[in-house]
VOTI-810208 format. One record per atom (N, C-alpha, C, O): x, y, z; residue number from 1; atom name. Coordinates in Angstrom, 3 decimals, decimal comma. Example, Ala and Ser with C-alpha at 12.3 -4.5 7.8 and 13.67 -1.06 7.14 Angstrom:
ATOM        xx        yy        zz  gudren  sevex
ATOM    13,190    -5,690     7,800       1      N
ATOM    12,300    -4,500     7,800       1     CA
ATOM    13,200    -3,300     7,800       1      C
ATOM    14,236    -3,319     8,465       1      O
ATOM    12,850    -2,250     7,080       2      N
ATOM    13,670    -1,060     7,140       2     CA
ATOM    12,900     0,030     7,870       2      C
ATOM    13,409     1,138     8,039       2      O
This chain:
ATOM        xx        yy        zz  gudren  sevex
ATOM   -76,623   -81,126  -104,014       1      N
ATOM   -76,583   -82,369  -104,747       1     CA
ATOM   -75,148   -82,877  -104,794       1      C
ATOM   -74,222   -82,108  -105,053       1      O
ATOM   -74,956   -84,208  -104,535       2      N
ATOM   -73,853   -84,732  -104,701       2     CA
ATOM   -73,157   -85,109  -106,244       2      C
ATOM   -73,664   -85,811  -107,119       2      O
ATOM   -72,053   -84,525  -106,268       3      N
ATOM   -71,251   -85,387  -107,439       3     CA
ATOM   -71,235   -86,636  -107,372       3      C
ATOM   -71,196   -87,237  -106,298       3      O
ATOM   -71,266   -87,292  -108,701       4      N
ATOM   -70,747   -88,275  -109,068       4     CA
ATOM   -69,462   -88,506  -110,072       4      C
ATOM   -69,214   -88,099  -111,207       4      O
ATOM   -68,732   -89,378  -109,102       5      N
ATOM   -67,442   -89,952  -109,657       5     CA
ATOM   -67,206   -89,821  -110,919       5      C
ATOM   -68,115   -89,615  -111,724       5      O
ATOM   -66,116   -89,909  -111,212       6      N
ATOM   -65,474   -90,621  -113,130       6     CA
ATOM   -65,511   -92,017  -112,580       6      C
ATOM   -64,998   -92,608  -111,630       6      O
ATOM   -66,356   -92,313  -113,600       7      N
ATOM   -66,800   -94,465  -113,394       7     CA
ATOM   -65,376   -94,922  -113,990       7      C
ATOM   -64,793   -95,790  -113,339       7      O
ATOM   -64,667   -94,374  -115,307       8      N
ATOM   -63,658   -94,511  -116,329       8     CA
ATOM   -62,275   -95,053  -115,428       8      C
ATOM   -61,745   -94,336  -114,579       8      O
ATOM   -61,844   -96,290  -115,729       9      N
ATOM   -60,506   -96,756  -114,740       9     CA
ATOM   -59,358   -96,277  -115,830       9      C
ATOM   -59,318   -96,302  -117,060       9      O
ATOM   -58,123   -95,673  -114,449      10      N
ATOM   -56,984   -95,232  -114,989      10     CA
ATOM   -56,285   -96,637  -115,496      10      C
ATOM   -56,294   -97,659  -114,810      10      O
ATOM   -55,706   -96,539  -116,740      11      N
ATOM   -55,484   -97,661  -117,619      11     CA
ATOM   -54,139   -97,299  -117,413      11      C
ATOM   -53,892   -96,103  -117,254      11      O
ATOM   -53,094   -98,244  -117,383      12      N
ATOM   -51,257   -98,131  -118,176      12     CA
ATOM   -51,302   -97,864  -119,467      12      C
ATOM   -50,151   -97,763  -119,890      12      O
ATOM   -52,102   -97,701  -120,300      13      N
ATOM   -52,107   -97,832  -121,681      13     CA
ATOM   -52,852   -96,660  -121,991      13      C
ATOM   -53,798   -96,269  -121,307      13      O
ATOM   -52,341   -95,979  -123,237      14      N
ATOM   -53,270   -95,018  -123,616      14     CA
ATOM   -53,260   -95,240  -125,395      14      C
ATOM   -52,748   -96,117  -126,090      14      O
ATOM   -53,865   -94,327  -125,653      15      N
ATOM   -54,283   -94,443  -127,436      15     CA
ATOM   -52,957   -93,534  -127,891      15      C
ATOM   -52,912   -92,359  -127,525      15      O
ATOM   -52,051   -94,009  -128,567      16      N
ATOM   -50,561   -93,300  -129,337      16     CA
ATOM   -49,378   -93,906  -128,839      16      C
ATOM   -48,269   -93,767  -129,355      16      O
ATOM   -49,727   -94,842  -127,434      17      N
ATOM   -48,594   -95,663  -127,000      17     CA
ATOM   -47,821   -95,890  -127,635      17      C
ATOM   -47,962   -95,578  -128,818      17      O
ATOM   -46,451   -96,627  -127,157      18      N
ATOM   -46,258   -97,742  -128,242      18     CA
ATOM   -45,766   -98,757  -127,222      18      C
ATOM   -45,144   -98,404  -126,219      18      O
ATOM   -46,058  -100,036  -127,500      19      N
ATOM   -46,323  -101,236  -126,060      19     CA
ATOM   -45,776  -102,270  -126,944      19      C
ATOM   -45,741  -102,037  -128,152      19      O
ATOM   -45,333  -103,416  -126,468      20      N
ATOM   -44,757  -104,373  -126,768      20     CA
ATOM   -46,060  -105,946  -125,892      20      C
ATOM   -46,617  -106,100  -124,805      20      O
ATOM   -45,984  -106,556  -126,905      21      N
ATOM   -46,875  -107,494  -126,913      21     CA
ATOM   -46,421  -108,939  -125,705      21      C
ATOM   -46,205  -110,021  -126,251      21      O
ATOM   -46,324  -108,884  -124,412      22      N
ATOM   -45,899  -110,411  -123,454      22     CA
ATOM   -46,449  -111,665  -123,507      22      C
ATOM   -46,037  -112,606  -122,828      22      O
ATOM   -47,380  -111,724  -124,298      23      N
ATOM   -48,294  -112,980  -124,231      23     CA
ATOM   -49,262  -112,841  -125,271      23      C
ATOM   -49,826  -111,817  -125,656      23      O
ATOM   -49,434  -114,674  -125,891      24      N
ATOM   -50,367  -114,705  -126,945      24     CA
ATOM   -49,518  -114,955  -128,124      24      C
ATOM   -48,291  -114,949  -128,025      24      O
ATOM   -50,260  -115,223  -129,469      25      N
ATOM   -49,624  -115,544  -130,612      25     CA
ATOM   -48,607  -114,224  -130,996      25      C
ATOM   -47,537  -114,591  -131,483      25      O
ATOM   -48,762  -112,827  -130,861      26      N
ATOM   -47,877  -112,054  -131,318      26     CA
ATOM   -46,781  -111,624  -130,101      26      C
ATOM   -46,157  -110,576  -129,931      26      O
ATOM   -46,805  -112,458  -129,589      27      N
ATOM   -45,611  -112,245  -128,298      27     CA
ATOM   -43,932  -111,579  -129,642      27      C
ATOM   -43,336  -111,833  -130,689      27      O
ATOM   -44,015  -110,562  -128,357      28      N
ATOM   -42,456  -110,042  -128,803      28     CA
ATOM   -42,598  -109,119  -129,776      28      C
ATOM   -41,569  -108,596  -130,206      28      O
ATOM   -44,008  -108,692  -130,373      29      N
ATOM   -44,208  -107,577  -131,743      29     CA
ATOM   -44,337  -106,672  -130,734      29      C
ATOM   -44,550  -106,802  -129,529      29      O
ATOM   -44,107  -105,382  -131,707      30      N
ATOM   -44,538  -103,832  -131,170      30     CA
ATOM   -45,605  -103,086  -131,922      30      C
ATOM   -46,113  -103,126  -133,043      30      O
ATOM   -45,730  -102,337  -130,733      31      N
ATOM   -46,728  -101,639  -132,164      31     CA
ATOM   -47,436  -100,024  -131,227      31      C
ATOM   -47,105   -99,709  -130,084      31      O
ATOM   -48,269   -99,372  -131,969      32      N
ATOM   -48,299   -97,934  -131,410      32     CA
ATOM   -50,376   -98,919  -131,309      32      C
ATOM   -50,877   -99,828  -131,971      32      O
ATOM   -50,925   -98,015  -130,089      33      N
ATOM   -52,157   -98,255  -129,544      33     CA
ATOM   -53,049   -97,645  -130,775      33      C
ATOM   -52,667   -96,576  -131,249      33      O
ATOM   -53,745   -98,016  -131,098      34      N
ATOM   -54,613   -97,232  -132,299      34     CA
ATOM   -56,223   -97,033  -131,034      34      C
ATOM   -56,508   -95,906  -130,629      34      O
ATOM   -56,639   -97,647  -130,817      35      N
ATOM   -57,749   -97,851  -129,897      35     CA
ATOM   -57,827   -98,120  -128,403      35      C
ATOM   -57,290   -99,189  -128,113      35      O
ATOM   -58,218   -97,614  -127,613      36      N
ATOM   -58,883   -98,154  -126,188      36     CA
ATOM   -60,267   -98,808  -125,791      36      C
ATOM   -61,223   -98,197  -126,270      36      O
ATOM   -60,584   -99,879  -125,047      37      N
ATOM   -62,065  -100,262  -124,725      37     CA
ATOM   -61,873  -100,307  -123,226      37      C
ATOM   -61,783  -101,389  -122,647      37      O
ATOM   -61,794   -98,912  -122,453      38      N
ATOM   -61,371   -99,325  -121,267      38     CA
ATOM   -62,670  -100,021  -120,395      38      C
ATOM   -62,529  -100,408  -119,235      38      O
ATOM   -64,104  -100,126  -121,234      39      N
ATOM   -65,049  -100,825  -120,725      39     CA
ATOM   -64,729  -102,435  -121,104      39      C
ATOM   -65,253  -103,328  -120,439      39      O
ATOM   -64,007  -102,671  -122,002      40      N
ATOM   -63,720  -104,487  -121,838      40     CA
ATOM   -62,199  -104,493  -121,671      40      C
ATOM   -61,711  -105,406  -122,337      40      O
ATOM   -61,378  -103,849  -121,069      41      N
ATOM   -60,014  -104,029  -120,774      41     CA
ATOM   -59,445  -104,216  -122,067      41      C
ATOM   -58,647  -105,148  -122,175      41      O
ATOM   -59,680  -103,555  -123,017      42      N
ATOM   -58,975  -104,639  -124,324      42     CA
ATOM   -58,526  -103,257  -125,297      42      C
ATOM   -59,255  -102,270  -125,200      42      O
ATOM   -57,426  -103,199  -126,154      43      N
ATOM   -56,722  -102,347  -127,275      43     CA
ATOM   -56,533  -102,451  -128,092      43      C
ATOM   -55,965  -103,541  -128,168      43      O
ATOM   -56,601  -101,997  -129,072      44      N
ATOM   -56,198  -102,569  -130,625      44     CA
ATOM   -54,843  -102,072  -130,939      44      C
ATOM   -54,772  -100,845  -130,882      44      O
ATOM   -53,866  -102,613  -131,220      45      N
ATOM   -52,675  -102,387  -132,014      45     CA
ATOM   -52,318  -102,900  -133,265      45      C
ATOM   -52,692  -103,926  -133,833      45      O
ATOM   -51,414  -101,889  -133,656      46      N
ATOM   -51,185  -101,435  -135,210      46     CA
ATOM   -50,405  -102,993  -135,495      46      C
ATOM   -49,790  -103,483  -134,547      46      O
ATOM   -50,448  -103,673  -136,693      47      N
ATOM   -50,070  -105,243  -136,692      47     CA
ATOM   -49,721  -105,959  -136,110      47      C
ATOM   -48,757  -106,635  -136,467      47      O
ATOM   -50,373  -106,154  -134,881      48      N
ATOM   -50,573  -106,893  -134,069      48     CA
ATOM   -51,840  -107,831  -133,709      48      C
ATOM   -52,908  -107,260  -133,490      48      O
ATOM   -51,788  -108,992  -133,650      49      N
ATOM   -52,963  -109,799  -133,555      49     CA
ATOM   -54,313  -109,433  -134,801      49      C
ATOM   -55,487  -109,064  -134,811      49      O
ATOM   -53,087  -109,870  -135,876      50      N
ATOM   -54,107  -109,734  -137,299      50     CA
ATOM   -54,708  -110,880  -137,369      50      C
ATOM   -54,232  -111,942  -136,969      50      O
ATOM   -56,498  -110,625  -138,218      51      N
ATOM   -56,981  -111,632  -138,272      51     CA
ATOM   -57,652  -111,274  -139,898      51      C
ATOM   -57,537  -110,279  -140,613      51      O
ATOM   -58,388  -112,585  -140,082      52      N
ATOM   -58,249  -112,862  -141,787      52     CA
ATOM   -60,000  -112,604  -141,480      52      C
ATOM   -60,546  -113,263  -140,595      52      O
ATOM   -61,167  -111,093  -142,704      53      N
ATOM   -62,107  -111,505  -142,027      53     CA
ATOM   -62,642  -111,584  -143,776      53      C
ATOM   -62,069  -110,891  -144,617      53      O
ATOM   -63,746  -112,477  -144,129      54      N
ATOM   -64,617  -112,594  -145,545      54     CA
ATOM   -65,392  -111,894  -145,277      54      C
ATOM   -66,130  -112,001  -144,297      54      O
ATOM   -65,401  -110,889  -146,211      55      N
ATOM   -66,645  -109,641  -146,419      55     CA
ATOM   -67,277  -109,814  -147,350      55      C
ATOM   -66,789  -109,695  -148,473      55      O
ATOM   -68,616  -110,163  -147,133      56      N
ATOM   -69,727  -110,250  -148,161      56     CA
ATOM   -70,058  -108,853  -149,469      56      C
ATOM   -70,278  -107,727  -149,023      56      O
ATOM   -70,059  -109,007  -150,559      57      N
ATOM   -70,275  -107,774  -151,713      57     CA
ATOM   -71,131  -106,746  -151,158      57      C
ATOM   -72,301  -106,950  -151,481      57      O
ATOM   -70,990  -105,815  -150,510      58      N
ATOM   -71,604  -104,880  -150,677      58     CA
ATOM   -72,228  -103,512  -151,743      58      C
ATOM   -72,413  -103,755  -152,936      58      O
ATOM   -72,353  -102,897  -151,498      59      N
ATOM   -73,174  -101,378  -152,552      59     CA
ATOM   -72,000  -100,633  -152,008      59      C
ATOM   -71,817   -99,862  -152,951      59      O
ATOM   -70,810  -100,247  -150,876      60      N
ATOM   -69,545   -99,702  -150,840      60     CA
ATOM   -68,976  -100,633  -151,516      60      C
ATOM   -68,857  -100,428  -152,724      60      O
ATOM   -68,569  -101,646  -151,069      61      N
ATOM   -67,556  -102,769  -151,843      61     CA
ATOM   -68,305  -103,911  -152,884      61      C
ATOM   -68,967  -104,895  -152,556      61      O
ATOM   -68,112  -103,637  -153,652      62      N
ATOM   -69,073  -104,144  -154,851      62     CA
ATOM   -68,031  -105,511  -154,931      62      C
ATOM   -68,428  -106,611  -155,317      62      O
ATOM   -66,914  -105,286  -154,583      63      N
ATOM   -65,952  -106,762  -154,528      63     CA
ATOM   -66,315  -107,774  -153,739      63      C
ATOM   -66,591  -108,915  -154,108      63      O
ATOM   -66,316  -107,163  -152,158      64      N
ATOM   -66,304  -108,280  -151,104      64     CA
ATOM   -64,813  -108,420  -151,198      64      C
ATOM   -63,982  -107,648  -151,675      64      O
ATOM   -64,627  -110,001  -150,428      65      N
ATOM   -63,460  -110,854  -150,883      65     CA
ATOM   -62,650  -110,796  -149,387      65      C
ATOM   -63,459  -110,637  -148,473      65      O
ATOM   -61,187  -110,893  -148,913      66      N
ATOM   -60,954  -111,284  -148,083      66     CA
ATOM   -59,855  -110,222  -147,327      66      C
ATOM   -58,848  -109,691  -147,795      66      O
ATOM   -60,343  -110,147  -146,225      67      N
ATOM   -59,539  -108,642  -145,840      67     CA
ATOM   -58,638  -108,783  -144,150      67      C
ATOM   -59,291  -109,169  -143,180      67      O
ATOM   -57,380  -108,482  -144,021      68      N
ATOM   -56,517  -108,549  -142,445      68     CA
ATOM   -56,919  -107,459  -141,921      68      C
ATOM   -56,933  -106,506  -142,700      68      O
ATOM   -57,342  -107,212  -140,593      69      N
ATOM   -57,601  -106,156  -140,215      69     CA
ATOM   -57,254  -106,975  -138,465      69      C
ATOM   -57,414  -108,132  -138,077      69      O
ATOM   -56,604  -105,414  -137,593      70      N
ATOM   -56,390  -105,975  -136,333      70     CA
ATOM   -57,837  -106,241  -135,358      70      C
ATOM   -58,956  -105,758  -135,528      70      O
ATOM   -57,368  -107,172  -134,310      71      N
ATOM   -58,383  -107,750  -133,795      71     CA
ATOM   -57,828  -106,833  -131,986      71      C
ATOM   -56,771  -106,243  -131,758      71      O
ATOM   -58,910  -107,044  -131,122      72      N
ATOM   -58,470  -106,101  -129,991      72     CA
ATOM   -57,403  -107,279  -129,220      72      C
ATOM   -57,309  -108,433  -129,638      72      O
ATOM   -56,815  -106,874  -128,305      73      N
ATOM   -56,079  -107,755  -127,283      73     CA
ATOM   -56,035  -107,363  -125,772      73      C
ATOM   -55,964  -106,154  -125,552      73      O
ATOM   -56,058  -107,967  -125,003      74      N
ATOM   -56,357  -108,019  -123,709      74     CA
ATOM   -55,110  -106,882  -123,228      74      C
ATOM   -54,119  -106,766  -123,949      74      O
ATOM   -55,210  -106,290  -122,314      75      N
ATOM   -54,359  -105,208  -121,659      75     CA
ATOM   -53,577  -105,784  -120,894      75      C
ATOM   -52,535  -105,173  -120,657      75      O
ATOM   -53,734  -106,859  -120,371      76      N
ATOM   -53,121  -107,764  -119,611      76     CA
ATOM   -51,486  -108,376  -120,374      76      C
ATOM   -50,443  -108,720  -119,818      76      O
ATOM   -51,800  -108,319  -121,602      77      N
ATOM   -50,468  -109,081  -122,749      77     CA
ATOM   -49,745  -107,631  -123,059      77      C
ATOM   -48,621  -107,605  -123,559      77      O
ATOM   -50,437  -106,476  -122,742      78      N
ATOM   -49,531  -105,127  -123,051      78     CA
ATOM   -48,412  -104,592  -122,449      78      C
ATOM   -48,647  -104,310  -121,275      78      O
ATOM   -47,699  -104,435  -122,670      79      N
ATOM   -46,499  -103,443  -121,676      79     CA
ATOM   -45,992  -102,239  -122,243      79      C
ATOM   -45,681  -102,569  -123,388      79      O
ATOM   -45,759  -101,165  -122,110      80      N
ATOM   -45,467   -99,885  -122,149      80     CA
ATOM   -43,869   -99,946  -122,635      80      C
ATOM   -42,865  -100,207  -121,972      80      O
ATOM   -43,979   -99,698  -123,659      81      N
ATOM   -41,975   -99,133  -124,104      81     CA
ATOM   -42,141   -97,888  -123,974      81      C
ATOM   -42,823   -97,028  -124,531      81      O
ATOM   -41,003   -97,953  -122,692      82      N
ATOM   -40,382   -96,965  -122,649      82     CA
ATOM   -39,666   -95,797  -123,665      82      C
ATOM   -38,482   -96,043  -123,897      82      O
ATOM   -40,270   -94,405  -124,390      83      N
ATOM   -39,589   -93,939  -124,716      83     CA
ATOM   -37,982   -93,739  -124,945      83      C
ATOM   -37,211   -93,806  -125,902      83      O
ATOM   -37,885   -93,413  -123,333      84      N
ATOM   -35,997   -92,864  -123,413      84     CA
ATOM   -34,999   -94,224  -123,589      84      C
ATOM   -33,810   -94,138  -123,895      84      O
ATOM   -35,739   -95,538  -123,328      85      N
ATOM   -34,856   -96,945  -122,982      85     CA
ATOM   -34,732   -97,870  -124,407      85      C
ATOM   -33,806   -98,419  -125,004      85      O
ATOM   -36,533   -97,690  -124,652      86      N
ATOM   -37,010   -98,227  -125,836      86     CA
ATOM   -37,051   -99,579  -125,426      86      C
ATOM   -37,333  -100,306  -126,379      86      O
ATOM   -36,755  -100,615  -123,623      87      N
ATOM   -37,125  -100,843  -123,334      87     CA
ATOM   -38,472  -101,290  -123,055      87      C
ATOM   -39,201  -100,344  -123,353      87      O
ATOM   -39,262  -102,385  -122,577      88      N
ATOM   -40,860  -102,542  -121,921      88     CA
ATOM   -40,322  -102,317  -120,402      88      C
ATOM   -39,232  -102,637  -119,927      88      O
ATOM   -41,130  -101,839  -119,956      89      N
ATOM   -41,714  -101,521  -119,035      89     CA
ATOM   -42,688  -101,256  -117,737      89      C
ATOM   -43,884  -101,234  -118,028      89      O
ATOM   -42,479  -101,122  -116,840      90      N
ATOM   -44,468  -101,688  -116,113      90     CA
ATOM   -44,012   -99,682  -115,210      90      C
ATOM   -42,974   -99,036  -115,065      90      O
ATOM   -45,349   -99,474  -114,889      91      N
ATOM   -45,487   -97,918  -115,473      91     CA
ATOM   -46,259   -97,937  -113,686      91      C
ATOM   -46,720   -98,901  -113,074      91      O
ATOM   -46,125   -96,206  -113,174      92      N
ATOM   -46,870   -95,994  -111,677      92     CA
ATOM   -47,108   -94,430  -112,273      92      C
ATOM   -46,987   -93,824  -113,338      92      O
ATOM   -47,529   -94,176  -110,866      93      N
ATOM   -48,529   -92,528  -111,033      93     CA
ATOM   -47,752   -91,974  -110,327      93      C
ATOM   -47,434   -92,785  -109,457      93      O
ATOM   -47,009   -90,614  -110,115      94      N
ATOM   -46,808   -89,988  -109,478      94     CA
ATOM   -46,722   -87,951  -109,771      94      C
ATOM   -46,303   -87,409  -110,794      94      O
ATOM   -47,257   -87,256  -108,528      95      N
ATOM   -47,304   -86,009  -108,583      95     CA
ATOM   -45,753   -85,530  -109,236      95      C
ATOM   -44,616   -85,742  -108,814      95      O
ATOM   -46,306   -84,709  -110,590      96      N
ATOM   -45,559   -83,482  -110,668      96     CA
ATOM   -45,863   -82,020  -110,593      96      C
ATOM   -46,989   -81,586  -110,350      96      O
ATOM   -44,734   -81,228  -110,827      97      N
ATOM   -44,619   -79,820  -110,194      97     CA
ATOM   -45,761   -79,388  -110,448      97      C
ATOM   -45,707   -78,226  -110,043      97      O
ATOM   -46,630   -79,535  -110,799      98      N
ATOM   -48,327   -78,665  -111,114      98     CA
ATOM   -49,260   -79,303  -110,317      98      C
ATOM   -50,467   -79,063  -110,362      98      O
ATOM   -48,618   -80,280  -109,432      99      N
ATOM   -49,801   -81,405  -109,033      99     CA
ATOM   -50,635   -81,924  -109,558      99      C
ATOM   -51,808   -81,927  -109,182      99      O
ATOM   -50,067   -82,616  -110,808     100      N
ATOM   -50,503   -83,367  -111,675     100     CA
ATOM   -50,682   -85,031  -111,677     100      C
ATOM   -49,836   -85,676  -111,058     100      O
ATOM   -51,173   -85,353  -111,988     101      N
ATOM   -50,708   -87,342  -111,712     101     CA
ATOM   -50,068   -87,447  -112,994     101      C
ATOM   -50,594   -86,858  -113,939     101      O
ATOM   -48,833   -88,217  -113,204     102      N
ATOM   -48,158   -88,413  -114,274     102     CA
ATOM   -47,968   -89,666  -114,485     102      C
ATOM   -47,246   -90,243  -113,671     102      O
ATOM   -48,425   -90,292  -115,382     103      N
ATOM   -47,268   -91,968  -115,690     103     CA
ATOM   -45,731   -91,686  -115,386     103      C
ATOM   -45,398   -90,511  -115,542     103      O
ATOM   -44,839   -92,485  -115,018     104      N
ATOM   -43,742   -92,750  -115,285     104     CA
ATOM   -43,689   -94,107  -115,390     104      C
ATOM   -44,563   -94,952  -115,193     104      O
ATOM   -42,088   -94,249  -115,861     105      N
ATOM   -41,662   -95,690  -116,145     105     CA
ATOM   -40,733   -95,985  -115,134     105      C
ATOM   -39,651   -95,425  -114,957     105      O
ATOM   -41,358   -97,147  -114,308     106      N
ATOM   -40,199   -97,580  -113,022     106     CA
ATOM   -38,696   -98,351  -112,926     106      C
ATOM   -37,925   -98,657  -112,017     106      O
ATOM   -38,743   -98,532  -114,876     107      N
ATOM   -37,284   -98,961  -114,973     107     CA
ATOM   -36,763   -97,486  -115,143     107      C
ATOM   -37,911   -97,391  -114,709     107      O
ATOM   -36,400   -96,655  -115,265     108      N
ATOM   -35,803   -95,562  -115,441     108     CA
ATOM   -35,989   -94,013  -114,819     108      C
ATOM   -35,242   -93,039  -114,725     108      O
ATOM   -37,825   -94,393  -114,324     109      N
ATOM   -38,167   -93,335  -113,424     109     CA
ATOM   -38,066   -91,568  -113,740     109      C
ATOM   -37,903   -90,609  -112,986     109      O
ATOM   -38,280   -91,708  -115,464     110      N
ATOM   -38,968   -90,524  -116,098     110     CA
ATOM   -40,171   -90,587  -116,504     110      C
ATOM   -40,760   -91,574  -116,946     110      O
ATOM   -40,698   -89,137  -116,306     111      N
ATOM   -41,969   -89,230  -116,598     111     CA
ATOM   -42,489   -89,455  -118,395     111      C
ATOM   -41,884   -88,832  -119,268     111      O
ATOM   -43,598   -90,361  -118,734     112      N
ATOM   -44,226   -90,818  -119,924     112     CA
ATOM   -44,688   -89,412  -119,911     112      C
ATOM   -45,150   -88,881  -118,901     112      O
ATOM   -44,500   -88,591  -121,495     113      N
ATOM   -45,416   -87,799  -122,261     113     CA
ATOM   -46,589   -88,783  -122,843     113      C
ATOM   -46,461   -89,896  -123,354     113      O
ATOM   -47,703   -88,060  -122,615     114      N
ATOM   -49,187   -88,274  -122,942     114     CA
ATOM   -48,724   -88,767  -124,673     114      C
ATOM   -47,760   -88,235  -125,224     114      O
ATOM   -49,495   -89,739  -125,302     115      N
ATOM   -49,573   -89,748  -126,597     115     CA
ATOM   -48,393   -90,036  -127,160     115      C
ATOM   -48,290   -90,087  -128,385     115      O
């Protein structure tokens, strides 16, 4: 019987990042990845692209009333800060000593730790 593939696409972005925002109303904020949807290309970051939502009274929230909570953003407006630069960044794959695939960052060309 044949294997089947990982369907899952290798993303620049992972969940603990921390990425800087290129496009859209929060252009120029930072923030660490809280979420991935690598099935709709899209991430949630930590105050970034806040939105205002009215929550009806519930039997948990006996208040309701009006609550900011982040909204996802396209992967496309993300860029990778660089750890060691603190720099943004645009990020490639390459083998290390274990024959591993690693992120690095191509302004500086060290390898990204996971998370």
């Amino acid at each position: 019987m044949e294997r089947k593939k990982n369907k899952q696409p290798k993303l620049h972005i992972r969940k603990g990042d921390t990425v800087k925002v290129i496009a859209g109303n929060s252009r120029g904020k930072t923030g660490v990845v809280l979420e991935v949807l690598t099935a709709k290309n899209r991430a949630f970051v930590e105050g970034v692209n806040v939105v205002t939502k009215h929550v009806k009274p519930s039997a948990t929230k006996p208040e309701g009333g009006i609550e900011k909570t982040e909204a996802s953003i396209h992967l496309s407006n993300l860029m990778l800060v660089d750890p060691a630069s603190g720099d943004a960044t645009r990020t490639g794959r390459k083998l290390d000593d274990n024959s591993k695939l690693q992120r690095y960052s191509k302004k500086t060309g060290e390898i990204i730790k996971n998370g």
